[in-house]
C-alpha positions in Angstrom: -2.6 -16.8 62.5 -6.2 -18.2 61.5 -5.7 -22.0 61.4 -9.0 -23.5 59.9 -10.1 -27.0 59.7 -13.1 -29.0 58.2 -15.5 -30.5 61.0 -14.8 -33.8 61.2 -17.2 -36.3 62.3 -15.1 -39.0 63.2 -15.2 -40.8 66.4 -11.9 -42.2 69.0 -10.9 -45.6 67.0 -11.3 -47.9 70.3 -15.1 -46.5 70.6 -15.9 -46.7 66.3 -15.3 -50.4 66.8 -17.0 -50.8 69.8 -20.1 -49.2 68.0 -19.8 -51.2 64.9 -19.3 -54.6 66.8 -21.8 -53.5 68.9 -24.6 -52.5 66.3 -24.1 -55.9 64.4 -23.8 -58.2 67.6 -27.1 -57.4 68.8 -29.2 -60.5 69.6 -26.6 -62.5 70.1 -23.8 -63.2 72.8 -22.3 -60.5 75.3 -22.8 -57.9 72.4 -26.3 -57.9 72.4 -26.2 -55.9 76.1 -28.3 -56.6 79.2 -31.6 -57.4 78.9 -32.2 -57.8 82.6 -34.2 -55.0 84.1 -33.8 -56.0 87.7 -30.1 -56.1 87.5 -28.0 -52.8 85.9 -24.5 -52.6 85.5 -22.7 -49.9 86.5 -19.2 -49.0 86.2 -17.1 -46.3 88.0 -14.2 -44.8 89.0 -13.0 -46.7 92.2 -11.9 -43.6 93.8 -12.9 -43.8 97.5 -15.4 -40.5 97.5 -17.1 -41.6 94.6 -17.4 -45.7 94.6 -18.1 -45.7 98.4 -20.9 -42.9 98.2 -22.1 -45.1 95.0 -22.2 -48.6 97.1 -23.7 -46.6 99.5 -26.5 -44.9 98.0 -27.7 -48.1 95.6 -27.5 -50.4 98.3 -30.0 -52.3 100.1 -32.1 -50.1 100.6 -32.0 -49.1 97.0 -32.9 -52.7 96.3 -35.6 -53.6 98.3 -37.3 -49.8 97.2 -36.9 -50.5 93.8 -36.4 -53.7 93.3 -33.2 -53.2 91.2 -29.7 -54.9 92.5 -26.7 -52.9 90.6 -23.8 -54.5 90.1 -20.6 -52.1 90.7 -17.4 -52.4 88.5 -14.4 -50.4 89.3 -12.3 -48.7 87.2 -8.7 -47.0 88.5 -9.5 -43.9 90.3 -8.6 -41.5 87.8 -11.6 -40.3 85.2 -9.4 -41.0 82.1 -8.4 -44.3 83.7 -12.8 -45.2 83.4 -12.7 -43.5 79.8 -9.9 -46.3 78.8 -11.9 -49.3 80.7 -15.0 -48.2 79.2 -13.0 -48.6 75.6 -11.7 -52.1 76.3 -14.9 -53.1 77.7 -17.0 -52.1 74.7 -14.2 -52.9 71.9 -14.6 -56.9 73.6 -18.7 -56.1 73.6 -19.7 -55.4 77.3 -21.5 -52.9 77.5 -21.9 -51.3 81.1 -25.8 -50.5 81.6 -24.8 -46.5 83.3 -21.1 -45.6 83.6 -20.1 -42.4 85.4 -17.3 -40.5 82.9 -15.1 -37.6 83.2 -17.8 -34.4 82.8 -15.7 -33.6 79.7 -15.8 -37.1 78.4 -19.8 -37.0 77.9 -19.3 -35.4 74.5 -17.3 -38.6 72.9 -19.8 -40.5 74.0 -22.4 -38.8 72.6 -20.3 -38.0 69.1 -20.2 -42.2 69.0 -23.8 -42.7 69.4 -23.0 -44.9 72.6 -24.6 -42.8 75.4 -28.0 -42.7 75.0 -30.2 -39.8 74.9 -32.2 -38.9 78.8 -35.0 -37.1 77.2 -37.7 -39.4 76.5 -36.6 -40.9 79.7 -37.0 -37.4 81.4 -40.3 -36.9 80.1 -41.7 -40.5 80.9 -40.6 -40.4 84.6 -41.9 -36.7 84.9 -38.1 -35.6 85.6 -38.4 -32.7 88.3 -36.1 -30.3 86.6 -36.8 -27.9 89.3 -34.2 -29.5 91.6 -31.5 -28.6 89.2 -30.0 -25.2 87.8 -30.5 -24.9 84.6 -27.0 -24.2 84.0 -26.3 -27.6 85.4 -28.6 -29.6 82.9 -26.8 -28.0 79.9 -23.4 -29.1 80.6 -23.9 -32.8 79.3 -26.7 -31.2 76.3 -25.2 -31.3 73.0 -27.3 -31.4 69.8 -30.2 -30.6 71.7 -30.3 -33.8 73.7 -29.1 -34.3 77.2 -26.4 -37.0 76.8 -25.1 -37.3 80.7 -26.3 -35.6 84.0 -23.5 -34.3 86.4 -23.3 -36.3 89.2 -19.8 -35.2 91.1 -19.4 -31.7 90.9 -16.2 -29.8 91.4 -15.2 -26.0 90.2 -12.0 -23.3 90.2 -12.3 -21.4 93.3 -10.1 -19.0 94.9 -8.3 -20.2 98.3 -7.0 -17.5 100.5 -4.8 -17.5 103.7 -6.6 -15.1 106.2 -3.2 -14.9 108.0 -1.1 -14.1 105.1 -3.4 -11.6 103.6 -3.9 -9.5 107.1 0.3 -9.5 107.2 0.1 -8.3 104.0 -2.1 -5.1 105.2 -4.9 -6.8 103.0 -8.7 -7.4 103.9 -9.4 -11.2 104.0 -13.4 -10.2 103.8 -12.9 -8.6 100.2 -11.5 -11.2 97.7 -9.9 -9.7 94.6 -13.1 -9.9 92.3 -10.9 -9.0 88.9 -7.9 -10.4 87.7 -5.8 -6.8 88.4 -7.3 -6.7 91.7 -5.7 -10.6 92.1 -2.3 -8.9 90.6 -2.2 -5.9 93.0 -2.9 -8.5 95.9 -0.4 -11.0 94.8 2.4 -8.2 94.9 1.2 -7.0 98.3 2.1 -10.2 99.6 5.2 -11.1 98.0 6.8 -6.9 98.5 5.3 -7.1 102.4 7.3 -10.7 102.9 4.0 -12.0 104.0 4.5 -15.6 101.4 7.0 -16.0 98.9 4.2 -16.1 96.5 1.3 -14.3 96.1 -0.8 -16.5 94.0 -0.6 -19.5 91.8 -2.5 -22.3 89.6 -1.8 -25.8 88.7 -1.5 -25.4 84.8 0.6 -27.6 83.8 -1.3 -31.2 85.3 -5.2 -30.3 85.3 -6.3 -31.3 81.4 -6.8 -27.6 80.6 -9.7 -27.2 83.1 -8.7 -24.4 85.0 -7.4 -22.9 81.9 -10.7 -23.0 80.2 -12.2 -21.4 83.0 -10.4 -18.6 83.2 -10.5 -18.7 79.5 -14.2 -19.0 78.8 -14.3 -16.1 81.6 -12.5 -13.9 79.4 -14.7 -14.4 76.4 -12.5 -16.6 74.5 -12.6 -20.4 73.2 -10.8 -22.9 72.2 -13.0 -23.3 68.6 -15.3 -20.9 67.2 -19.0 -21.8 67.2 -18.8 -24.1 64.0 -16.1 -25.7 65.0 -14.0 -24.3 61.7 -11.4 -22.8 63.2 -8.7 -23.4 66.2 -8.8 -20.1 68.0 -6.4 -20.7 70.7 -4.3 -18.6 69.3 -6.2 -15.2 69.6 -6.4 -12.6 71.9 -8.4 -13.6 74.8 -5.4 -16.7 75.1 -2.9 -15.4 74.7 -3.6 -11.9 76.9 -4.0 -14.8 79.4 -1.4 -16.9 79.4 0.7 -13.6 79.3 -0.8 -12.0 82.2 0.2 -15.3 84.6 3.5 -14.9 82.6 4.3 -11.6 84.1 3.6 -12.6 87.5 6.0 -15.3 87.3 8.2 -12.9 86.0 7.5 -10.6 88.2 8.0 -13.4 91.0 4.7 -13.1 92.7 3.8 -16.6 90.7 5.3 -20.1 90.3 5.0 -22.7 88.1 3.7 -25.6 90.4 1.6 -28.9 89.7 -1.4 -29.3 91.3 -0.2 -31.7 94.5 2.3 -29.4 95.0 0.4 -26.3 94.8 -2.1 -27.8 97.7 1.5 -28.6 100.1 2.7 -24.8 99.3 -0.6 -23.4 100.0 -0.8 -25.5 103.5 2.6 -24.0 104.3 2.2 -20.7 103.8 4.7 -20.2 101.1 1.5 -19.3 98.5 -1.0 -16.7 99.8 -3.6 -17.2 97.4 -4.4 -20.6 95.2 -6.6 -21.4 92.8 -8.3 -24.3 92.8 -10.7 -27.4 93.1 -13.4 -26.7 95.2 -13.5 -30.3 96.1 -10.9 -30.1 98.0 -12.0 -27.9 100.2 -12.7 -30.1 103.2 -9.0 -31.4 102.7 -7.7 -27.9 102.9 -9.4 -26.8 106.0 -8.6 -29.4 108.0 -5.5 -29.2 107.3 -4.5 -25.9 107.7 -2.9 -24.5 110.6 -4.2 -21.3 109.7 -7.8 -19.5 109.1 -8.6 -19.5 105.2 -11.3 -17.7 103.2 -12.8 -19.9 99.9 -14.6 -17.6 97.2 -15.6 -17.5 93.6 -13.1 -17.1 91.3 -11.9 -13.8 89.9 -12.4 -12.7 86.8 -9.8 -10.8 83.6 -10.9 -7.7 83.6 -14.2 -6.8 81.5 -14.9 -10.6 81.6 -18.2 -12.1 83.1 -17.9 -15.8 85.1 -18.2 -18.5 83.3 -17.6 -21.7 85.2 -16.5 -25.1 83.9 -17.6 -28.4 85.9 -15.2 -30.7 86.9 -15.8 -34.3 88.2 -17.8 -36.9 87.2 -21.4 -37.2 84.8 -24.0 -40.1 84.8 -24.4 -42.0 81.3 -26.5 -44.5 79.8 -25.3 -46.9 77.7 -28.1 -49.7 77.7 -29.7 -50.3 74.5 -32.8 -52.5 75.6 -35.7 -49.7 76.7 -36.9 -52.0 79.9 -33.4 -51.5 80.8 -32.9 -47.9 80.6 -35.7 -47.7 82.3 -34.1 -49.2 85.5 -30.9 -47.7 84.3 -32.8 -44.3 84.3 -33.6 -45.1 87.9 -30.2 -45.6 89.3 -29.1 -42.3 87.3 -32.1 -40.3 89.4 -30.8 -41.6 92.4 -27.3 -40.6 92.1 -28.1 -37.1 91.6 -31.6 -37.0 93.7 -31.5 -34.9 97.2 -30.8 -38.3 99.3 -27.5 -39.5 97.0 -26.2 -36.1 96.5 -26.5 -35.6 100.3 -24.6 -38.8 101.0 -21.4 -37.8 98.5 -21.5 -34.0 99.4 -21.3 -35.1 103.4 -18.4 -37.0 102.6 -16.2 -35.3 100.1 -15.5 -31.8 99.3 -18.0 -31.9 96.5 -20.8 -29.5 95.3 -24.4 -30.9 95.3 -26.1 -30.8 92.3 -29.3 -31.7 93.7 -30.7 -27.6 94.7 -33.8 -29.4 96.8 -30.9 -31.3 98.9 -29.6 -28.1 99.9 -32.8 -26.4 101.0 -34.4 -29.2 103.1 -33.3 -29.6 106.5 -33.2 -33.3 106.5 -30.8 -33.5 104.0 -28.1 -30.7 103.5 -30.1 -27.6 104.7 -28.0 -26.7 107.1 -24.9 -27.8 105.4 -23.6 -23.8 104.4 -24.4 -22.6 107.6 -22.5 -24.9 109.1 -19.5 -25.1 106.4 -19.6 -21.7 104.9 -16.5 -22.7 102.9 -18.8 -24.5 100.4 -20.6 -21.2 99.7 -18.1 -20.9 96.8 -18.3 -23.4 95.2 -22.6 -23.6 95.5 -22.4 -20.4 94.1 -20.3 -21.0 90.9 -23.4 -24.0 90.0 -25.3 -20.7 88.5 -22.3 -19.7 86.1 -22.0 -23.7 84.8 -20.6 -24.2 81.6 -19.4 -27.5 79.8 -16.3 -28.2 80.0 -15.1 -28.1 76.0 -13.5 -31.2 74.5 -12.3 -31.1 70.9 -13.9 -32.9 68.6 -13.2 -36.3 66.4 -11.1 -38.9 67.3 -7.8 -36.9 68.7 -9.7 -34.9 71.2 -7.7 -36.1 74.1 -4.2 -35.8 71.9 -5.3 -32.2 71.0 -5.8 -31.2 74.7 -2.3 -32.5 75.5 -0.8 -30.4 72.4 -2.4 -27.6 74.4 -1.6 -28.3 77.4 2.0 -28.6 76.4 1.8 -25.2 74.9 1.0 -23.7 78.4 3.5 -25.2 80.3 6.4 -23.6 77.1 4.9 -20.4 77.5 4.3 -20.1 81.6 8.4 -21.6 82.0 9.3 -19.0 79.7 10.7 -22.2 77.0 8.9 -20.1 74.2 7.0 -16.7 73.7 3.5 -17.1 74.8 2.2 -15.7 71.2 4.9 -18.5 69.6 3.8 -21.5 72.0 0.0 -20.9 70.9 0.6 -20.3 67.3 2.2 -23.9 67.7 -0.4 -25.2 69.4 -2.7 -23.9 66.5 -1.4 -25.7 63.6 -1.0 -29.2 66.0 -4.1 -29.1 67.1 -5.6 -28.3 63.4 -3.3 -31.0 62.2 -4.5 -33.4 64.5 -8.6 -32.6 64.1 -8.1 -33.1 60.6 -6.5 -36.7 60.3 
């Protein structure tokens, strides 16, 4: 099944309002924006690791260095939680100055003409594009304009128990690399009683993310290139979907949400888990066992490719003094000193490569944690995390998402559950 669809250009209905109320307010009342340069605006999740690193890091000493106060407003912790503040906000005409967004919210802003483009202000401030990899400044690059710069930085790792594997009769120092050396260790584990299971992934409560990156991994997509057709319905899909199929099938996999996969893993009961490498720090302490982090494995014949999760940097000041200052804040959040005070404090990656290199900030930091070496390593193999386009992006992930979870409990075949999936999603894109 080939489900195409025309390329719609139409943007979420909370944020076309907000644009069009926006654009003819200016000049007068709220709508007009902030015009004070020595105060910015900046609204966040209010999850502890990333408001207290952002209090922390455009502080006082932030202020008296740049002579720029920021005012912090919190949204709930959860990205989409910020993505439906931001809405409300802009829909009544305040605008925040910078917002950090979901990574794979960047795009809507950008499809709205909200966020505003970083490249002139790159090129004024002499933007030292050294510090980053390159695969890192693409992720929030559409059109040919950087729209958001990564700021939190979490990716799908593979979590191993040492114990469980060496029971087993497996090698803890050699991670499966391919996905049939992850099936051959999976049933290792489960036919040598070392876990129940050998290895599992939260697919049914992560937004697709994890999906995607074992997706994009494979070579497939969720839209071809022009954005014509839905193509999660071809091979490299649904050859996934049916390989984790068979191992839950072939009991060496469970279907398991993502709190629940961290608690089985910390038991013993799964051998191998994928996922988040921000919670690495979480997991080691508390394990009552030795485990092993490394890069995630890839289907067979596939090359890594390695979706972001967490949170990007946006502008949405309108006033050029403004994004100026705004511009400043943004550097500071993902310069070597801010990226050193979130990664020391949460189980993210820095995206800062100069705050990993210097001794003063986190030179030391993989010598002394090597279970970060993962995720660092994944940075080189960044790709943007795919959201659909127009103004049912977040309905069509669901219709996906739903898909996944019909075809890994068995509720429909795989090839039936995507085929569905298909024509929703092409339904949806095209309203």
């Amino acid at each position: 099944m080939n489900v195409t669809i025309t390329r719609r250009r139409a943007l979420m209905g909370a944020l076309a309002v907000a644009a069009a109320g926006t654009a003819t307010a200016c000049g007068s009342g709220s709508g007009a924006g902030n015009t004070d340069a020595k105060t910015i605006n900046l609204l966040t999740s209010s999850d502890p690791k990333i408001v207290n690193n952002v209090k922390r890091t455009l502080g006082a000493e932030f202020t008296r260095r740049t002579g720029i106060t920021v005012k912090i407003e919190q949204a709930g912790p959860a990205w989409t939680e910020v993505d439906t503040r931001l809405q409300a906000d802009l829909t009544a005409g305040h605008r925040p100055d910078v917002a950090l967004v979901g990574i794979n919210s960047v795009r809507t802003y950008a499809d709205s003409k909200l966020a505003q483009p970083l490249n002139e202000l790159m090129a004024q401030a002499r933007f030292d594009a050294s510090q980053y990899s390159p695969s890192l400044l693409n992720v929030g690059r559409f059109g040919g304009r950087t729209m958001g710069l990564p700021y939190s930085v979490s990716t799908l790792v593979l979590y191993l128990n040492v114990d469980v594997l060496r029971k087993a009769g497996l090698d803890p120092d050699r991670a499966p690399a391919t996905f049939s050396e992850l099936r051959a260790y999976a049933a290792k584990i489960v036919r040598g009683k070392a876990a129940r299971y050998g290895v599992a992934w939260a697919y049914s409560t992560d937004s697709n993310w994890a999906l995607q990156a074992m997706l994009d991994s494979a070579g497939g997509s969720m839209m071809d290139p022009a954005e014509k057709h839905v193509t999660v319905n071809r091979r490299p899909m649904v050859s996934l979907l049916q390989y984790w199929r068979d191992l839950v099938q072939e009991r060496t996999s469970t279907v398991i949400a993502s709190a629940d996969l961290t608690a089985a893993f910390l038991r013993g009961d799964v051998g191998m888990m994928l996922q988040s490498s921000s919670q690495s720090t979480a997991v080691a302490a508390g394990a009552s066992f030795p485990i092993r982090i490394d890069v995630l494995p890839v289907p067979d014949g596939g090359r890594r490719r390695t979706p972001p999760g967490g949170g990007s940097a946006v502008i949405f000041a309108r006033d050029e003094k403004v994004q100026g200052s705004a511009w400043k804040v943004v550097q500071e959040l993902i310069g070597p000193a801010g990226q050193t005070q979130l990664v020391k404090t949460s189980g993210y990656t820095s995206v800062n490569q100069r705050a990993l290199t210097e001794p003063r900030y986190l030179g030391n930091l993989l010598r002394k944690e090597p279970l970060r070496s993962a995720g660092v390593a994944e940075i080189k193999t960044l790709v943007p995390w795919y959201q659909f386009p127009g103004a049912h992006a977040v309905e069509a992930q669901k219709q996906l998402q739903d898909a996944v979870v019909a075809a890994m409990s068995g509720t429909k075949p795989v090839r039936k559950a995507l085929d569905d999936a298909a024509q929703s999603i092409s339904g949806l894109l095209t309203r």
